[in-house]
Structure formats: structure tokens, C-alpha cells
C-alpha positions as CSV (number, residue, x, y, z in Angstrom):
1,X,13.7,50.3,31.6
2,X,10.1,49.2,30.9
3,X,11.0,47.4,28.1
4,X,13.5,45.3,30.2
5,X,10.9,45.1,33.2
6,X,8.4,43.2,30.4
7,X,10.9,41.3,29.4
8,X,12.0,39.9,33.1
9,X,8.3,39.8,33.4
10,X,7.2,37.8,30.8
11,X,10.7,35.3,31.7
12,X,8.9,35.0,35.4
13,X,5.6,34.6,33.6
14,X,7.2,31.6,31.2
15,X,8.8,30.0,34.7
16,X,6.0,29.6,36.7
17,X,4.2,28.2,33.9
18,X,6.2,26.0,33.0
19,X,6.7,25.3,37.1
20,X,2.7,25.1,37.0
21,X,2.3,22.9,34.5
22,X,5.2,20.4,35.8
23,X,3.1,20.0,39.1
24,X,0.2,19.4,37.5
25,X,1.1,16.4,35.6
26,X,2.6,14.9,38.7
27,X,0.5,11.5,40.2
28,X,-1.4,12.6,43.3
29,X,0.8,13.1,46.2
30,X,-0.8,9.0,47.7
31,X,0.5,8.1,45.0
32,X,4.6,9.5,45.1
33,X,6.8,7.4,47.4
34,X,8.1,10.7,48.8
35,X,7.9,14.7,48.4
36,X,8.2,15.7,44.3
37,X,10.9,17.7,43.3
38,X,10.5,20.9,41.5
39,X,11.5,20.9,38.3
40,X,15.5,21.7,37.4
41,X,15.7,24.4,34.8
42,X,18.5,23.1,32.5
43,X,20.2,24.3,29.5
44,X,17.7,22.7,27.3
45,X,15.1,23.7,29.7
46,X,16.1,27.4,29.2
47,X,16.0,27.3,25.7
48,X,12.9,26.0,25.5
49,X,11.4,28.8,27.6
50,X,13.2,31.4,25.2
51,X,11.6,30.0,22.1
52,X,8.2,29.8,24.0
53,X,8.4,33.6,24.7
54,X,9.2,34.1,20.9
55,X,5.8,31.8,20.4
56,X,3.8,34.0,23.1
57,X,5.0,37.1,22.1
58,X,4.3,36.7,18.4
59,X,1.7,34.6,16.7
60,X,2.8,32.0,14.2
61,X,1.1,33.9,11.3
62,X,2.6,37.4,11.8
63,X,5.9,35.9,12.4
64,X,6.0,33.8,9.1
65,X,5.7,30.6,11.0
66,X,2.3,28.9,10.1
67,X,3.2,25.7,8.8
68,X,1.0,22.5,8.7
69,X,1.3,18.9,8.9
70,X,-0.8,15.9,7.1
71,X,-4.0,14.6,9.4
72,X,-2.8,11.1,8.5
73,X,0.8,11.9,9.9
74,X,-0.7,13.1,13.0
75,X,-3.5,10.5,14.2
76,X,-0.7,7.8,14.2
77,X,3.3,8.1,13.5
78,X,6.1,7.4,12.3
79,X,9.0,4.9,14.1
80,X,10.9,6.8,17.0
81,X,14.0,4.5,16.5
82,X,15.4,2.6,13.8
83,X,12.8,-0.5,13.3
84,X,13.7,-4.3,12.1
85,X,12.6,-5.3,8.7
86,X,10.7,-3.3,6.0
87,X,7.1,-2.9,7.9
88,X,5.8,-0.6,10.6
89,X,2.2,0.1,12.4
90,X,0.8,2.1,14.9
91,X,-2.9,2.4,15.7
92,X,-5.3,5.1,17.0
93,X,-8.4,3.9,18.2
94,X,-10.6,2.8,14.9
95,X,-7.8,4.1,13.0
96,X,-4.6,2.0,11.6
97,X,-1.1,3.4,10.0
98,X,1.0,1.4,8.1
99,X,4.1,2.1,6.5
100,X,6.4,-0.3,4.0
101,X,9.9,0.5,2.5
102,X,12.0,-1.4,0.1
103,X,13.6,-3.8,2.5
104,X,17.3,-2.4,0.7
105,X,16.2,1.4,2.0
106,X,14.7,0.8,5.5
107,X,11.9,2.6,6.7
108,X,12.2,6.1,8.5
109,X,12.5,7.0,11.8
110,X,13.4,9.8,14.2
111,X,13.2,13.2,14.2
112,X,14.3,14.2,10.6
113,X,11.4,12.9,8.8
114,X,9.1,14.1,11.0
115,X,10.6,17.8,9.8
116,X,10.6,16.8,6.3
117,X,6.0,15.4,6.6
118,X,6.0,19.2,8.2
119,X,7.9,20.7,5.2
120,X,6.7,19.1,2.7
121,X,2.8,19.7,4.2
122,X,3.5,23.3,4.3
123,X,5.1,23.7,0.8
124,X,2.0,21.9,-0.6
125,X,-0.8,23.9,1.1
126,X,1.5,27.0,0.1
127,X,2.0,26.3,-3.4
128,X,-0.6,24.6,-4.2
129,X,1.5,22.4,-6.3
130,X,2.8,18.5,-5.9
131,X,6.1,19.3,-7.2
132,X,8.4,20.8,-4.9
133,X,12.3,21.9,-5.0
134,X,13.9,21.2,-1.9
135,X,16.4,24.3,-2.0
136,X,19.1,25.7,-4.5
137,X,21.8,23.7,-2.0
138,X,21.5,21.0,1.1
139,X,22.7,23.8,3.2
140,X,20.1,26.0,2.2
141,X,17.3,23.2,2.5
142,X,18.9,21.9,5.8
143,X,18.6,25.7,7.1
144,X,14.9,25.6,6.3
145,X,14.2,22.3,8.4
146,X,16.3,23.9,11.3
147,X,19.3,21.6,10.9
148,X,22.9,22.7,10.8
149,X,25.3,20.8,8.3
150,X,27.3,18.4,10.5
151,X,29.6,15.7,8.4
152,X,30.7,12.1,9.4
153,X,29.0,9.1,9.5
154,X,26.4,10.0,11.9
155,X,26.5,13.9,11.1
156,X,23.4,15.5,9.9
157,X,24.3,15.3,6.7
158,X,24.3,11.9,6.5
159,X,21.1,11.2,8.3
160,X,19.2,13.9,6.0
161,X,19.9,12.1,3.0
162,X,19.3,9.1,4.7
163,X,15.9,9.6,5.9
164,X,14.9,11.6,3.0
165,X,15.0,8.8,0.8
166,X,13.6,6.3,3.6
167,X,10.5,8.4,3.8
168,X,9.9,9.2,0.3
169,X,10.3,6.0,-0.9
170,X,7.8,4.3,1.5
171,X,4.3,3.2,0.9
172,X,1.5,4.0,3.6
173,X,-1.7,2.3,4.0
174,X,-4.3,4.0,6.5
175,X,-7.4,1.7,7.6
176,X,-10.2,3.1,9.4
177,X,-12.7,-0.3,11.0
178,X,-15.5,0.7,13.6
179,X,-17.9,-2.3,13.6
180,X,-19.3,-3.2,10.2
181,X,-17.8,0.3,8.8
182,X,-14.1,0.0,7.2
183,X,-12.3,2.5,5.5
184,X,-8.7,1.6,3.4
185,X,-6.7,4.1,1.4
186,X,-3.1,3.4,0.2
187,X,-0.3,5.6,-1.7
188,X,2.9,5.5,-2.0
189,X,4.4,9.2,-0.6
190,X,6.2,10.4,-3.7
191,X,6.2,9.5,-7.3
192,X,9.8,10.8,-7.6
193,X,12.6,12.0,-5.7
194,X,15.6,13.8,-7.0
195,X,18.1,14.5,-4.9
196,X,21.5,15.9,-6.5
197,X,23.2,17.4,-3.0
198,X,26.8,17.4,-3.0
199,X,27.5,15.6,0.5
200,X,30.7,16.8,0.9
201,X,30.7,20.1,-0.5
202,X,26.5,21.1,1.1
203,X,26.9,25.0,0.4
204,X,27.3,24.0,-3.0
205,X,24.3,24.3,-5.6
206,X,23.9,21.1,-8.1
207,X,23.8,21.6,-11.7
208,X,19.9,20.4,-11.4
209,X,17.8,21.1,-8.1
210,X,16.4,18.5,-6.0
211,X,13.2,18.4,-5.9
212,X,10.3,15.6,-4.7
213,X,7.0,14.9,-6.6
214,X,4.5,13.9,-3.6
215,X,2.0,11.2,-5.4
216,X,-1.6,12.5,-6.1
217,X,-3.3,10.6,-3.4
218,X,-0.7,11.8,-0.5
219,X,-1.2,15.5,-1.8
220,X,-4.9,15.0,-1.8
221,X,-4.3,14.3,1.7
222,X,-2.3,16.6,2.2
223,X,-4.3,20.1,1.1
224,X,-7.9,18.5,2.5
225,X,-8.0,19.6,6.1
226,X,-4.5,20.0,7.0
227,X,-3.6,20.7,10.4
228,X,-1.9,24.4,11.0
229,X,1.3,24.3,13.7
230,X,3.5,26.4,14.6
231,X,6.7,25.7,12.7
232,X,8.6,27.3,15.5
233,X,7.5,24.5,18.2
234,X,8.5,22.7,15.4
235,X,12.2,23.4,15.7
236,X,12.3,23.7,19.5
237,X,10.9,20.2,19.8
238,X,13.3,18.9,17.1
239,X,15.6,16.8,19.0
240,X,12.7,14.2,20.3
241,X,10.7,12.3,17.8
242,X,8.2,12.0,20.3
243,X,7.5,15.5,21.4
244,X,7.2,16.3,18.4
245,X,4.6,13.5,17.6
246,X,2.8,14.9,20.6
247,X,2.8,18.5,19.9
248,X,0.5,18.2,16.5
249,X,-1.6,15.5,18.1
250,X,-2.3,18.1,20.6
251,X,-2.1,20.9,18.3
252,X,-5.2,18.7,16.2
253,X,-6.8,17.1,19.5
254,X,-7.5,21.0,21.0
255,X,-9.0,22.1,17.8
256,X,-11.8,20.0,17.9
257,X,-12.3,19.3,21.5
258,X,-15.3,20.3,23.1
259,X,-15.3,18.8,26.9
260,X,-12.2,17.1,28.9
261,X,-11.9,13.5,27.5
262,X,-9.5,10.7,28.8
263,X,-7.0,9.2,26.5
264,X,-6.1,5.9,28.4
265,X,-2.2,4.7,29.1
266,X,-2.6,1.8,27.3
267,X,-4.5,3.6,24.1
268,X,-1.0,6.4,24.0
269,X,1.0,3.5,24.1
270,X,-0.6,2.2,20.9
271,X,-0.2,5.5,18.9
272,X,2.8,6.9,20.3
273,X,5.2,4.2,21.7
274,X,4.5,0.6,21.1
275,X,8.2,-0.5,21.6
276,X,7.6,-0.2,24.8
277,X,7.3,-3.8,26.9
278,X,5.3,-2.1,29.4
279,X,3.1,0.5,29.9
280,X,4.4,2.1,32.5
281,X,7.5,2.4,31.1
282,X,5.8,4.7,28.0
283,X,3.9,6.6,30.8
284,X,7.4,7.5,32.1
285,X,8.8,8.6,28.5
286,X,5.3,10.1,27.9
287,X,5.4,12.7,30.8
288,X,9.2,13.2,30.3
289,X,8.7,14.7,26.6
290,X,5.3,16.1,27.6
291,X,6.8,18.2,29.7
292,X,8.7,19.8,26.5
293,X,5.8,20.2,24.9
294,X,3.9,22.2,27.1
295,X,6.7,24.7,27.1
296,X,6.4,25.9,24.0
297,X,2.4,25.1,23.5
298,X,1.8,27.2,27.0
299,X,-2.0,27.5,26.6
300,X,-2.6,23.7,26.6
301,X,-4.3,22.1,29.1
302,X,-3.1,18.2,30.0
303,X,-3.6,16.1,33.6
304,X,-2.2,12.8,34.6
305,X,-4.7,10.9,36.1
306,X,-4.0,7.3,37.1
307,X,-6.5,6.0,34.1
308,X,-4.5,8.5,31.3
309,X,-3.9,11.6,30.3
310,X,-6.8,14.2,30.6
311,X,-6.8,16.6,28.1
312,X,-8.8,19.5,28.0
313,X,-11.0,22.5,26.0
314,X,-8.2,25.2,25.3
315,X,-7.4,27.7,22.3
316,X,-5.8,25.7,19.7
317,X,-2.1,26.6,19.0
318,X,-2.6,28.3,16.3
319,X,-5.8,30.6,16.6
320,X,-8.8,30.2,13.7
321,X,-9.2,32.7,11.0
322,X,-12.2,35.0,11.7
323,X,-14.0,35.5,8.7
């Protein structure tokens, strides 16, 4: 019986916060054309609160769920949606992202990369090592990004191969300019990319394993300063490209934060959405996916103010080790 009690408890707990937070990021009440409605707790909704008790209940470390994502990766993004041409940039303050594919691969976009940068991070700070198998089977490697075989044109399976080799075929150039100081490195992700799965047949092993050699100056990148997540925010957030963009930028952002700062509307729209003809519009997606976010990142502290979002001092997602 107490058991259950805690567990109702901490539901009640994970409801109001969640209620808590929704009203906090809503525009001053001059400001709303008529009464706001409290939030509807959907499916989706419900699911998210379940997986952010798992995260409360259990840190990321005991659980077997540190992972860690590239710094690069997280000050500006990747595309949300499938981009025209071979050439992509988003920009973050001083700093500058750019991303080129062979124009008869396409650059990558959505979700599925962003699970791959989070992978491929982790297995690189783990091992230690810039050669990495991707699995004995695509099943098996799908099962460790969170993804469930699905075939036909548009089925997982398709997309994962897909965006695999969009991503690790691309070439990224990261600029850094504040006044008479400029920064430029550039490396292509990978060196090499073998991929033998068997589309049709994905619980099957290949005669050789897939694996991916990450280039020296990406996996440089990679193991200096990494930024820890929790890999299970990671698959909760998995269906939105950009919650999942703004979970590690908050995940990094708390870490180092030392007094509320204001990021302006126009500023997010630069590093998180800039297919976006207006700015308000973004602001609109912004808070929509936000709102995911802080389900499953419960101790973060965001405010919509009319200049931008306020973000403030909070524990970081994934506490520091204590020496």
C-alpha cells in the first residue's frame, strides 16, 4: 500500500509540475486575448510524464543512461525538415554552423540524426576509440537509438539508412567571429562508413559489421568537453527534432549558468528555427516543444517574457561528479 501511495504521489507530483510549468511560460495575462486554458493531458502527454518519473526516480548514471552529445552539435543544429540544395547554416550568437553534403546524398535532417550525433558521442567518450560498430544487426542498432523496425518507403528503416549516410557523409565548418577575433575549424564527420544491413531481412546479422570511422578532428571534438544528457530524455523527445535540439542546449546552457540571462526571440530563431518567415511564428513552435521538454528535464527553470525566453540558475540535468 505505501508503495502504491508513492507512486500516485510522485504521478500528482509530475502533474502539477508539469501544470506549473505550462503557466509559467504563458504571456502575462494583458497580454492573452482571453482566459488560458490549462493544459490537456494527452496520450503523448502521459507518456511523457511516465518517462519523466523513470528520470526523477533514478539518475541517468545509476540507470545506465549517461550519454553525451558533441558541443558543436549543441550550440547550433542540424535541419528540422528536409532542406533544398546541398548547404545548411544556423548561427548562435558569435558562433556559425555549417554543414555541406554531396548534392546526390542530401544533407540530414529530422530526428534520426540527431539520435545517431547522441550515439555516436556516447560510444566515442565510452570507448575511447574513433572506430565504432553500429550493432551485430539494423534491428539490434535500431533498438539502441530507440527506433522500432518499420518497412515501406517512409518506414524507419528506410529513413535510418537514409540519414545515416546523409549525416556521415557531410562536411561541417564551425566559425567563431567576435570583433577582430575569428575562429574556423572544418572536418568532414567520418572518414568511412560501412553499412552492410540487410533492409529487408533487419534481424539479420551481415557477413561483415557496420561500423563508422568518425574523422580525427570530429572525434577531437567530440571527447574535449562533451556535454553529459540523459539518454532517456533522449528517447522520450525523439519524435520532434526540435525538442530535442532544445533539451541539450538547455542541458549545456544550465551547466554553466550563473545568473538568469535573456535569450531574445529573434536570437532562438537564428539557432533553432530559421525557416521560419516570422518570428512569431518560431515563438509559437518554440513554446509548443518547450513544453515537452520541461517534462522530462523537471528541474529546469525557463520564463517567457515578451523580449525572450528567460532562463535560469538550476541543477544541470545530469548532476557533476564530486570528486
Amino acid at each position: 500500500m505505501a508503495a502504491s501511495m508513492g507512486v500516485v504521489q510522485a504521478t500528482g507530483q509530475a502533474l502539477a509540475a508539469y501544470q506549473h510549468t505550462y503557466a509559467m511560460m504563458q504571456p502575462p495575462r494583458s497580454q492573452q486575448s482571453n482566459m488560458a486554458k490549462p493544459p490537456v493531458i494527452t496520450k503523448s502527454v502521459d507518456n511523457l510524464i511516465n518517462q519523466a518519473l523513470a528520470i526523477e526516480a533514478e539518475s541517468a548514471q545509476d540507470a545506465g543512461a549517461l550519454g553525451f552529445m558533441a558541443r558543436a552539435m549543441v550550440q547550433a543544429t542540424l535541419p528540422h525538415r528536409k532542406v533544398e540544395g546541398n548547404e545548411f547554416e544556423r548561427r548562435n550568437g558569435a558562433f556559425t554552423l555549417n554543414m555541406v553534403a554531396p548534392s546526390k546524398i542530401g544533407l540530414p535532417y529530422g530526428s534520426i540524426p540527431r539520435l545517431l550525433l547522441a550515439w555516436v558521442t556516447t560510444e566515442a567518450v565510452k570507448t575511447k576509440n574513433r572506430e565504432l560498430e553500429l550493432g551485430d544487426s539494423m534491428s539490434a542498432f535500431m533498438a539502441e537509438l530507440g527506433l522500432s523496425p518499420t518497412g515501406g518507403a517512409n518506414g524507419s528503416i528506410t529513413r535510418l539508412k537514409n540519414q545515416t549516410r546523409r549525416l556521415f557523409s557531410s562536411t561541417v565548418s564551425a566559425t567563431y567571429e567576435d570583433g577582430e577575433q575569428v575562429a574556423d575549424i572544418g572536418y568532414r564527420l567520418a572518414d568511412r562508413s560501412l553499412l552492410w544491413w540487410h533492409a529487408k531481412e533487419p534481424e539479420q546479422a551481415g557477413l561483415w559489421k557496420s561500423s563508422v570511422t568518425l574523422s580525427m578532428p570530429f572525434f577531437t571534438e567530440i571527447i574535449d568537453r562533451p556535454v553529459p544528457i540523459d539518454m532517456r530524455a533522449i528517447r522520450a523527445l525523439k519524435q520532434s527534432p526540435m525538442a530535442l535540439d532544445i533539451y541539450t542546449w538547455l542541458t549545456y546552457r544550465v551547466s554553466y549558468l550563473k545568473k538568469p540571462a535573456v535569450i531574445p526571440w529573434a536570437s532562438l530563431a537564428l539557432q533553432f528555427g530559421s525557416n521560419y518567415a516570422q518570428v512569431r511564428q518560431f515563438k509559437a513552435a518554440f513554446m509548443g516543444e518547450l513544453k515537452k521538454v520541461v517534462t522530462v528535464y523537471a528541474g529546469v527553470r525557463v520564463e517567457a517574457t515578451e523580449m525572450g525566453l528567460m532562463v535560469k540558475p538550476a541543477p544541470p540535468h545530469i548532476a557533476r561528479k564530486v570528486d
